[in-house]
C-alpha positions as CSV (number, residue, x, y, z in Angstrom):
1,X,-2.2,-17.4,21.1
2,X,-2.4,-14.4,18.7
3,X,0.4,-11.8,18.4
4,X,-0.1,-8.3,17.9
5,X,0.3,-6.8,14.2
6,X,2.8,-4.5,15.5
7,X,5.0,-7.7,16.6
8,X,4.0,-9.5,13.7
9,X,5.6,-6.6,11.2
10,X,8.6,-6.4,13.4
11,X,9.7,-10.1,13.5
12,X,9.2,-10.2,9.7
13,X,11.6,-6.9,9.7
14,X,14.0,-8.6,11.7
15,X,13.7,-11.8,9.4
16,X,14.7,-9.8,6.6
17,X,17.7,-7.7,8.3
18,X,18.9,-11.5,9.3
19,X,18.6,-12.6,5.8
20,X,20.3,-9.6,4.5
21,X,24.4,-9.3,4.3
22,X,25.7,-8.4,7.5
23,X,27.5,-5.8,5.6
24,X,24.5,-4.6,3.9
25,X,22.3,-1.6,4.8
26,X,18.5,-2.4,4.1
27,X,16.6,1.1,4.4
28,X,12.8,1.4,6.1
29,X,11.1,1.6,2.2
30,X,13.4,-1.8,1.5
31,X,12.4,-3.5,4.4
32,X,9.0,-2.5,4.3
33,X,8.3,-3.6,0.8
34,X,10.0,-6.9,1.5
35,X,7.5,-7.5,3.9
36,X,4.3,-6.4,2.2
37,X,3.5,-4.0,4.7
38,X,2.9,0.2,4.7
39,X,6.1,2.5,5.5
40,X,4.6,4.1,8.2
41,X,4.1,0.5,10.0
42,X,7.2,-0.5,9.3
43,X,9.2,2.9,10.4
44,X,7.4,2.5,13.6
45,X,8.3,-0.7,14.1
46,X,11.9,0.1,12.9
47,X,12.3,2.7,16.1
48,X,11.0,0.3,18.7
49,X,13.4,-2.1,17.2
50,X,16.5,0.1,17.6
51,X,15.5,1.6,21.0
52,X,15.6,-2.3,22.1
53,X,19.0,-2.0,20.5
54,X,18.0,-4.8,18.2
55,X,19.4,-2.8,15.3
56,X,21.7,-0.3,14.4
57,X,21.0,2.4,12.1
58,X,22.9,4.5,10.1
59,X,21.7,8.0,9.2
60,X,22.7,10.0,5.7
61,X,22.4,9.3,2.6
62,X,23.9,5.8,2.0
63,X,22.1,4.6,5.5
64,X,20.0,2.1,6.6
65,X,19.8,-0.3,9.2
66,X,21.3,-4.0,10.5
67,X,20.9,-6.5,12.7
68,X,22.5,-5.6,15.8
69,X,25.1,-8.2,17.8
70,X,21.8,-8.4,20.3
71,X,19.4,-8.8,17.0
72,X,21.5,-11.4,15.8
73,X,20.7,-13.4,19.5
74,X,17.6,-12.4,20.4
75,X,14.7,-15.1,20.6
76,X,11.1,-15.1,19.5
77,X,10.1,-15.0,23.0
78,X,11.6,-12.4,24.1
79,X,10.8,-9.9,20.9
80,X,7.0,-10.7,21.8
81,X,7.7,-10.1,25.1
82,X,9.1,-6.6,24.7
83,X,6.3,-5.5,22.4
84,X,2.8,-7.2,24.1
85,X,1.4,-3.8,25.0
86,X,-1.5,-5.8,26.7
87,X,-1.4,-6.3,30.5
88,X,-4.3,-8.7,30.5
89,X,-4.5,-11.5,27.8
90,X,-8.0,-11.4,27.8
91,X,-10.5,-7.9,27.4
92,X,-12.8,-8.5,31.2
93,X,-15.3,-5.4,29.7
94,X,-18.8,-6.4,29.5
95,X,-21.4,-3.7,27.2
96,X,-22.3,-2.3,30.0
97,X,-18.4,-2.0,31.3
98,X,-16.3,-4.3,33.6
99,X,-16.8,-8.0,33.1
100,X,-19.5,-8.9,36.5
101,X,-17.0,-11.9,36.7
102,X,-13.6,-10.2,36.9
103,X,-13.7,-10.2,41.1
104,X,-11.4,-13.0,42.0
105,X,-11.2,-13.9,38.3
106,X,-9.3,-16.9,38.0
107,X,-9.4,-17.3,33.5
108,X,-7.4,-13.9,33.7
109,X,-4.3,-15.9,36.1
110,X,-4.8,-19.2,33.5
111,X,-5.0,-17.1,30.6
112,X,-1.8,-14.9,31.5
113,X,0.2,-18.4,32.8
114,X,-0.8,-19.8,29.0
115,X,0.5,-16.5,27.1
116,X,3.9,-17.1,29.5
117,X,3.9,-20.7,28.5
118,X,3.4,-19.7,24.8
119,X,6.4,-17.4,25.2
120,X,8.5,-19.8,26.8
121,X,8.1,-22.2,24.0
122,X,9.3,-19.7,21.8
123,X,12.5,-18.5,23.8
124,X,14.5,-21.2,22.1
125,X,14.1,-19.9,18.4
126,X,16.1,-17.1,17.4
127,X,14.9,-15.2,15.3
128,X,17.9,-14.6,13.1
129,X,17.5,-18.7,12.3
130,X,14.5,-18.7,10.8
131,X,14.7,-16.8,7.1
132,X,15.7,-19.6,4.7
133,X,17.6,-18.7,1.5
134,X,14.4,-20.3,-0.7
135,X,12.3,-18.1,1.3
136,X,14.3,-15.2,1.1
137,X,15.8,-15.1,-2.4
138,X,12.8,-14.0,-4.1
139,X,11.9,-11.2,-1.7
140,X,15.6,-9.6,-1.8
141,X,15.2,-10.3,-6.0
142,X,12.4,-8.6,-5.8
143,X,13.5,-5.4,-4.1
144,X,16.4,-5.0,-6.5
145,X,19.2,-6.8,-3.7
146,X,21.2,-10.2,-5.0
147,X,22.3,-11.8,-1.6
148,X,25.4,-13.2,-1.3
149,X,26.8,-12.0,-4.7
């Protein structure tokens, strides 16, 4: 299974939120070149993040944004969940436009029963596990942060 790019950049936001200080405020720019992507990806991805009340955000001038007591819990699984925008796993257009097949289509049932299965298998890691100091050092060193000093 392949995830999205918008759930791709905001599980590697929440990665670096989890890695961060719990006292710490990370701001969008911070976040977004920790993860190597544009702002404008990333601040999107920052909204739909705290409208799931995944993070809290503080506004002003020494703001930024945390991990969120439900950030801190939530799985793989059910992040992906939240932000697959696709109904079907699978695109049943044909050039010339529906797919002849998708009458009593059964690939669209076994496909949508794998991307379930797929998410299952992922409701047991939570996400704010999975950034490793090694991993993580280097990125906060180079956005100017020194975790846990």
């Amino acid at each position: 299974m392949k995830i999205n790019a918008f759930a791709d950049v905001s599980l590697r936001a929440l990665m670096v939120l989890a890695a961060a200080p719990e006292a710490d405020l990370l701001t969008t720019q911070s976040v977004a070149d920790a993860v190597g992507t544009p702002y404008n990806h990333v601040s999107k991805a920052m909204a739909k993040l705290r409208m799931l009340g995944l993070i809290d955000v503080e506004r002003g001038r020494n703001g930024g944004s945390r991990l969120s007591t439900a950030g801190r819990r939530v799985t793989v699984g059910q992040v992906l969940r939240h932000l697959d925008t696709r109904e079907d796993p699978a695109d049943c257009i044909a050039p010339g436009g529906p797919c002849p097949l998708i009458r009593d289509c059964r690939l669209r049932g076994a496909l949508a029963r794998a991307r379930e299965a797929f998410y299952r298998e992922l409701d047991d890691v939570v996400v704010a596990t999975l950034p490793a100091s090694a991993q993580m050092t280097p990125v906060f060193q180079a956005i100017g942060m020194r975790p846990g000093l």
